[in-house]
C-alpha positions as CSV (number, residue, x, y, z in Angstrom):
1,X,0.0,0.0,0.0
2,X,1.4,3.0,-1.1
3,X,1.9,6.5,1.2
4,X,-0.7,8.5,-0.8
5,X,-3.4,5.8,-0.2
6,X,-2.7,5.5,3.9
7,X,-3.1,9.2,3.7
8,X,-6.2,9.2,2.3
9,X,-7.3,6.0,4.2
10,X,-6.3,7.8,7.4
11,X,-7.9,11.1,6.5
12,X,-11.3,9.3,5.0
13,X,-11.8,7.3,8.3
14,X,-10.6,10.7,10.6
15,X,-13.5,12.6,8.6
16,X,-16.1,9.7,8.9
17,X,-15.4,9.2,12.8
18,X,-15.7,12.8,12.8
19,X,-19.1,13.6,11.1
20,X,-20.2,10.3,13.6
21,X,-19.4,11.9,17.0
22,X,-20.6,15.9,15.8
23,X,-24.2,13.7,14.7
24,X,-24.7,12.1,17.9
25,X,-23.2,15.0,19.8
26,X,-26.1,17.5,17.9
27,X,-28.8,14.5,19.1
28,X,-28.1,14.7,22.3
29,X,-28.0,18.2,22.5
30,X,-31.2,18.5,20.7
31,X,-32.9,16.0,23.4
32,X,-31.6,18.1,25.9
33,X,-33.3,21.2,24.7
34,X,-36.7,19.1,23.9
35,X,-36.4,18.0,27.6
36,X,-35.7,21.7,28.9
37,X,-39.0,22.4,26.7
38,X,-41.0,19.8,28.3
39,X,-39.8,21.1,32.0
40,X,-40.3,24.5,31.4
41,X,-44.1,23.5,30.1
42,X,-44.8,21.5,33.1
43,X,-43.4,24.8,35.3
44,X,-45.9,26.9,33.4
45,X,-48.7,24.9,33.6
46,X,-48.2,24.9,37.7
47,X,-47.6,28.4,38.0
48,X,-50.8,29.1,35.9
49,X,-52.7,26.4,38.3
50,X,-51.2,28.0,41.4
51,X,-52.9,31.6,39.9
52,X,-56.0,30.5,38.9
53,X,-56.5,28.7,42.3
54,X,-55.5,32.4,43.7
55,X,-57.7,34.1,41.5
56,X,-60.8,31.8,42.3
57,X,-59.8,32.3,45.9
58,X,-60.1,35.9,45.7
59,X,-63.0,35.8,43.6
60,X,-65.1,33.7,46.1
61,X,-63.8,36.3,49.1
62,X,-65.6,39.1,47.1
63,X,-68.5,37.2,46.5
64,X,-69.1,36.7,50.2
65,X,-68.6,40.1,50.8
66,X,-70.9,41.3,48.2
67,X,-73.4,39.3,49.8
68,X,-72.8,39.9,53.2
69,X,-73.1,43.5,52.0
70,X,-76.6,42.9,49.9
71,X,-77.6,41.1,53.1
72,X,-77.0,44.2,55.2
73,X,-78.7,46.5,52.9
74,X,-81.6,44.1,52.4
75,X,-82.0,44.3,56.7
76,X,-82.1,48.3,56.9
């Protein structure tokens, strides 16, 4: 085999192992940043839960008070 073709040889199998590792480092990566997605949904989703709970909270304190104040006018 002559020194031309082990170059080549050399530098064809340094480029393929190459193009492997950058394609399964870019899919990992990209899982990663799916994953982050899916983490910062769920985060959002119990943040939006913990303010609608608030909200309905406040909402049924006014609603007793509106009464309790209808009630009061209703009685003079």
């Amino acid at each position: 085999m002559s020194l031309a073709s082990k170059v080549t040889l050399t530098a064809a199998c340094a480029t393929s192992l190459s193009i492997i590792g950058y394609v399964h480092f870019k899919q990992q990566l990209d899982r990663d940043k799916l994953h982050e997605g899916v983490i910062k949904d769920v985060e959002r989703q119990q943040r939006r839960k913990a303010e609608n709970l608030y909200n309905l909270q406040q909402q049924i304190e006014l609603t007793k008070e509106l009464k309790k104040a209808q009630y009061e006018n209703k009685s003079l």
